[in-house]
MIMAR-772884 format. One line per 8 residues: their letters; for each residue x, y, z negated of C-alpha. Coordinates in steps of 0.001 Angstrom, whole numbers, plus 500000, padded with zeros to 6 digits. Each point is the difference from the previous one (the first is absolute). Layout:
N
a> X/Y/Z | ...
This chain:
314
xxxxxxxx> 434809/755340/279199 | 498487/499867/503344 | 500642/495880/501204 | 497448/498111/498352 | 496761/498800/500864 | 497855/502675/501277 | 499486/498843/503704 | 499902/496501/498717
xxxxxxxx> 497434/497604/501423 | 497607/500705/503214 | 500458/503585/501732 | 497396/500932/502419 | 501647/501372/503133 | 496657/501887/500946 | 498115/500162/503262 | 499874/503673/501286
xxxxxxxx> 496105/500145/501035 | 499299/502365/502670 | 496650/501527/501714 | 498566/499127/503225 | 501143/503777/500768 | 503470/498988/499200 | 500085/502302/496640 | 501141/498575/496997
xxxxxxxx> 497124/498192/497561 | 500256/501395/497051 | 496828/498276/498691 | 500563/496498/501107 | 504025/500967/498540 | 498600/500794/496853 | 497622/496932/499965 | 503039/497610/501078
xxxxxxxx> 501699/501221/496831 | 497250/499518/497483 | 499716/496446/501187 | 503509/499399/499427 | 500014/501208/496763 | 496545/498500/498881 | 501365/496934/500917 | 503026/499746/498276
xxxxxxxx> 503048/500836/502173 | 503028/500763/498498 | 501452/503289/502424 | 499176/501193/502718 | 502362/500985/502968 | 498506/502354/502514 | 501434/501552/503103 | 502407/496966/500952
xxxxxxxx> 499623/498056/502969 | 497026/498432/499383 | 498675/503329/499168 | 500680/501627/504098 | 502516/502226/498428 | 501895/500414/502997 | 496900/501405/501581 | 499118/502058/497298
xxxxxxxx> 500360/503981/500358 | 502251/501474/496812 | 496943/501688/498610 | 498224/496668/500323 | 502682/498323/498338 | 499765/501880/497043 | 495993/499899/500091 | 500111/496361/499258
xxxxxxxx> 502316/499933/497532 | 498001/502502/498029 | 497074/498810/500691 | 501268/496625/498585 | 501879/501733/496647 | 496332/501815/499461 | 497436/496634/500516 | 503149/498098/497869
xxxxxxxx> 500017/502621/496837 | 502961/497763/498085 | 498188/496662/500277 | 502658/498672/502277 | 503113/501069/500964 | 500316/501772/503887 | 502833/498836/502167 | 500013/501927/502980
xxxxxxxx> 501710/499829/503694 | 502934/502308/500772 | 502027/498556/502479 | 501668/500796/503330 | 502966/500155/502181 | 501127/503548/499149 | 501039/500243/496233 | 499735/503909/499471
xxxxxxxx> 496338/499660/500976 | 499293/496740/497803 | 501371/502290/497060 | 497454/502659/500778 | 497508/497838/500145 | 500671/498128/497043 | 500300/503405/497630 | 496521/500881/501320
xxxxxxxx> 498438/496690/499177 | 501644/500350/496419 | 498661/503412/499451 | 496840/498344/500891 | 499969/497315/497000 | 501092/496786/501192 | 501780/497897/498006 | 502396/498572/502477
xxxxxxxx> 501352/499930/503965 | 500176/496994/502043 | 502642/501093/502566 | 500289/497832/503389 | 503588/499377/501682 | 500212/502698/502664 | 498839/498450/503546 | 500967/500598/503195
xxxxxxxx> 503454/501590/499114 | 501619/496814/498202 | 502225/501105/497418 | 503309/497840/498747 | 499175/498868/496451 | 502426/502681/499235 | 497700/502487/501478 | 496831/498192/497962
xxxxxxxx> 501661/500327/496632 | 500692/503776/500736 | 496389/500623/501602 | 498192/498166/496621 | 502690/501765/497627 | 499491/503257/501388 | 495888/499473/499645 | 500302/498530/496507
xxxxxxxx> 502300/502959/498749 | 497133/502387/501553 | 497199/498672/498284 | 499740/499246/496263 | 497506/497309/500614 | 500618/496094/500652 | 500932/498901/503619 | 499245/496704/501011
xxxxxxxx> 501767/498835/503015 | 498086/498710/503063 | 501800/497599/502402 | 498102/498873/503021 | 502520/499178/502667 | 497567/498960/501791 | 498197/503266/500730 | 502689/502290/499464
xxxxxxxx> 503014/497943/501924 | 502455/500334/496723 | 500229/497929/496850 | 500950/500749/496349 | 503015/497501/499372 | 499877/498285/496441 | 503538/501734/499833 | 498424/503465/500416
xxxxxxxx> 496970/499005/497599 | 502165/499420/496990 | 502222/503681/501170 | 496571/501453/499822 | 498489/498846/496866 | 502967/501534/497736 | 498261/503320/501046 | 497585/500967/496711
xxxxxxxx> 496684/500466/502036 | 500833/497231/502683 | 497915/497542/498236 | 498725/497168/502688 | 499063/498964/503158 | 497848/499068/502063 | 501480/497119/502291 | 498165/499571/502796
xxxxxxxx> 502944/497693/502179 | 497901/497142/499721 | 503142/498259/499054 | 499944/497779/496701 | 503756/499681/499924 | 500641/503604/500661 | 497351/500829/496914 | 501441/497459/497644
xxxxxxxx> 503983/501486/500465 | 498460/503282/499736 | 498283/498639/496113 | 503749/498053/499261 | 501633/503717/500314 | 497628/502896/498656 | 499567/500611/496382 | 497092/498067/498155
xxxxxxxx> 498051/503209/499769 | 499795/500114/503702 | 497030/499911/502214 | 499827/497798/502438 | 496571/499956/502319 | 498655/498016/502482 | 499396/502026/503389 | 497877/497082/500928
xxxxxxxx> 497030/498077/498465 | 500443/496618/500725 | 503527/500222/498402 | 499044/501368/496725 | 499716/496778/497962 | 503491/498665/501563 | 501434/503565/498889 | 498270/499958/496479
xxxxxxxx> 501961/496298/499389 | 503340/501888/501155 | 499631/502815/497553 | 498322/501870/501730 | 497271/502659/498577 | 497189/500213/502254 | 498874/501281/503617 | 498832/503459/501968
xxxxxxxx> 496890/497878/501236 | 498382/500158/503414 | 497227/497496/499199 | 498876/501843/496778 | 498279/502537/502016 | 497365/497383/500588 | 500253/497723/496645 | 501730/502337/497156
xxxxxxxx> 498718/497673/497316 | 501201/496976/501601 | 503367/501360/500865 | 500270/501792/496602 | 499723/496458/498084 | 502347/497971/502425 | 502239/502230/499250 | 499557/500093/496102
xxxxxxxx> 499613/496248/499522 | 503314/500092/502375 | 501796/501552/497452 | 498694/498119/497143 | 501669/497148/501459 | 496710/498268/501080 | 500943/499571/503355 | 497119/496988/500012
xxxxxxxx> 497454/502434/499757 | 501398/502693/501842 | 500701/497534/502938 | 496285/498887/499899 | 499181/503884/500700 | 502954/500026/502620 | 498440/496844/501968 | 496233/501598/499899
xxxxxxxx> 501342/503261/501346 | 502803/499300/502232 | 498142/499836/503427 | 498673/503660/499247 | 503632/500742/499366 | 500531/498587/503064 | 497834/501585/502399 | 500743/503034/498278
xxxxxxxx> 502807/500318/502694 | 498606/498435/503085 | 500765/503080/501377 | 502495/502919/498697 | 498789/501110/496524 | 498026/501985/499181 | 497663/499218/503125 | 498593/496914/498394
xxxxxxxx> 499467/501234/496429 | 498157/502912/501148 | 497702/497490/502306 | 499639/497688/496599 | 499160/503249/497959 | 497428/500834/502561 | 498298/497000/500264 | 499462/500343/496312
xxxxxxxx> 498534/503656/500472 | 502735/501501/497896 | 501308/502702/503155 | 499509/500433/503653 | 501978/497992/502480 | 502063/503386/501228 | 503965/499856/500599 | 501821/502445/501009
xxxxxxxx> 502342/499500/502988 | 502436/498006/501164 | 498083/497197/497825 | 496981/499527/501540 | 496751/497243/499146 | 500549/496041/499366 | 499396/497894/503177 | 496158/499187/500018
xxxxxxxx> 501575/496048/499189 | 502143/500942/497180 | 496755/502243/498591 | 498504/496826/500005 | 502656/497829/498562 | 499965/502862/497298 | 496260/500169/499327 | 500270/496000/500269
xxxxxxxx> 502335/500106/496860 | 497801/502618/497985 | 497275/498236/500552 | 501615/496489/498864 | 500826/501394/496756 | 496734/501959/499488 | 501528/503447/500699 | 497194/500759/502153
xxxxxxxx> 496821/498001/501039 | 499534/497811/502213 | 497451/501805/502255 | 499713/502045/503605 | 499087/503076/497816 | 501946/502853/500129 | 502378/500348/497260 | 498579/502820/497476
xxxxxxxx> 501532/503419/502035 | 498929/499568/503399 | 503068/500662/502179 | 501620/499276/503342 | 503057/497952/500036 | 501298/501985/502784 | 500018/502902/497923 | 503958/501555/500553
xx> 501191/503186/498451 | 502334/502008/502747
């Protein structure tokens, strides 16, 4: 049976870490992972937004993914990105990333085009009958311009390997009709950090986490003691952690999270284009809030990779 629990709890969506040359770092990838893992996440999720996949080259694409099923060998279960606006191409990639060894897809509503929620149920269908792996569903109206209705949610999750999503709306009372219609078995995600206890005490199973790039652990147990029902202690992690949630999109993701994991020395400060640095004030507001919850030090040092925070990839 393929609903259950597997992509319960916190989900990493994972930076994409690139060289000051603009090539892809496999080394700081692969050092990413093993952090995550060492410190307790429960899946991982690379190549979705947060991850630059839309900037990503289809060789690329599949190079992180790999590299992530190879550093991950079974420990935790690999949901990875194949989205897009064009569903005969999603399909492709989706096959490929299954030959690879993932253990699920996290499909995005097609942008730019806008599909009916007719022409969502047949794009997700279509995907799900391709690829005998789960799907979970991501809805971000905000980024894409189209939203999953709780109508089409429930149409979708009678499909076998339609088994969650990740609901990203930022609308409570959208989320909580979507958990009063699927079935039980059902995932339902949080697309946003700060929302993941709220979700949790709606039914809800977990979150595809921005913030647990930088605190795994943290985000891991908030999470956990979330769905134990001890939202007390769970809220006391929420309260600690919710300005680095916060700044976390002082600017479109993932330009802050990259700054945050560079100021810890974990990658170089490189995007690729049309996302570009942090503002030299919101690089301080971001170092401000590291530093505040002993992230980094409080010093004029430079963090441990020296780097240039100017650094673009073209």
């Amino acid at each position: 049976m393929l609903k259950g629990t597997r992509f319960t709890g916190t989900g990493t969506a994972l930076v994409t870490p690139f060289r000051n040359d603009g090539a892809l770092d496999e080394l700081a990838l692969e050092e990413l992972i093993q952090r995550q893992i060492d410190r307790g996440i429960d899946f991982l999720v690379p190549c979705g937004t947060t991850g630059e996949s839309p900037t990503l080259t289809h060789e690329e694409h599949l190079r992180v993914v790999e590299i992530t099923v190879n550093v991950v060998k079974g420990k935790v279960p690999v949901l990875a990105g194949a989205g897009g606006y064009n569903t005969r191409e999603v399909i492709v990639r989706a096959r490929e990333l299954a030959e690879i060894g993932v253990d699920g897809i996290l499909s995005v509503t097609p942008y730019y085009n806008k599909p009916t929620q007719e022409g969502l149920y047949q794009h997700f269908r279509l995907i799900a009958d391709a690829v005998p792996l789960p799907v979970i569903l991501y809805s971000v109206q905000g980024r894409t311009g189209v939203n999953i209705e709780p109508a089409t949610v429930k149409r979708l999750a009678e499909i076998e390997n339609i088994v969650g999503i990740k609901e990203a709306s930022g609308n409570i009372s959208q989320m909580a009709a979507i958990l009063n219609l699927v079935p039980e078995d059902f995932i339902v995600l949080s697309g946003d950090d700060a929302i993941t206890l709220p979700l949790v005490a709606l039914g809800g199973r977990g979150v595809i986490s921005v913030v647990s790039n930088e605190i795994p652990a943290e985000m891991t147990e908030l999470t956990r003691l979330a769905l134990r029902g001890d939202c007390a202690g769970a809220r006391a992690i929420h309260r600690r952690y919710q300005p680095l949630m916060e700044v976390n999109f002082v600017e479109s993701n993932p330009i802050p999270v990259k700054a945050a994991l560079a100021e810890m020395g974990l990658l170089e400060p490189v995007w690729r284009l049309p996302l570009v640095p942090p503002k030299a004030e919101n690089r301080a507001r971001i170092r401000a809030v590291l530093e505040s919850l002993g992230l980094v030090q409080r010093a004029t040092a430079a963090p441990a990779r020296e780097r240039s925070h100017a650094a673009i990839a073209h």
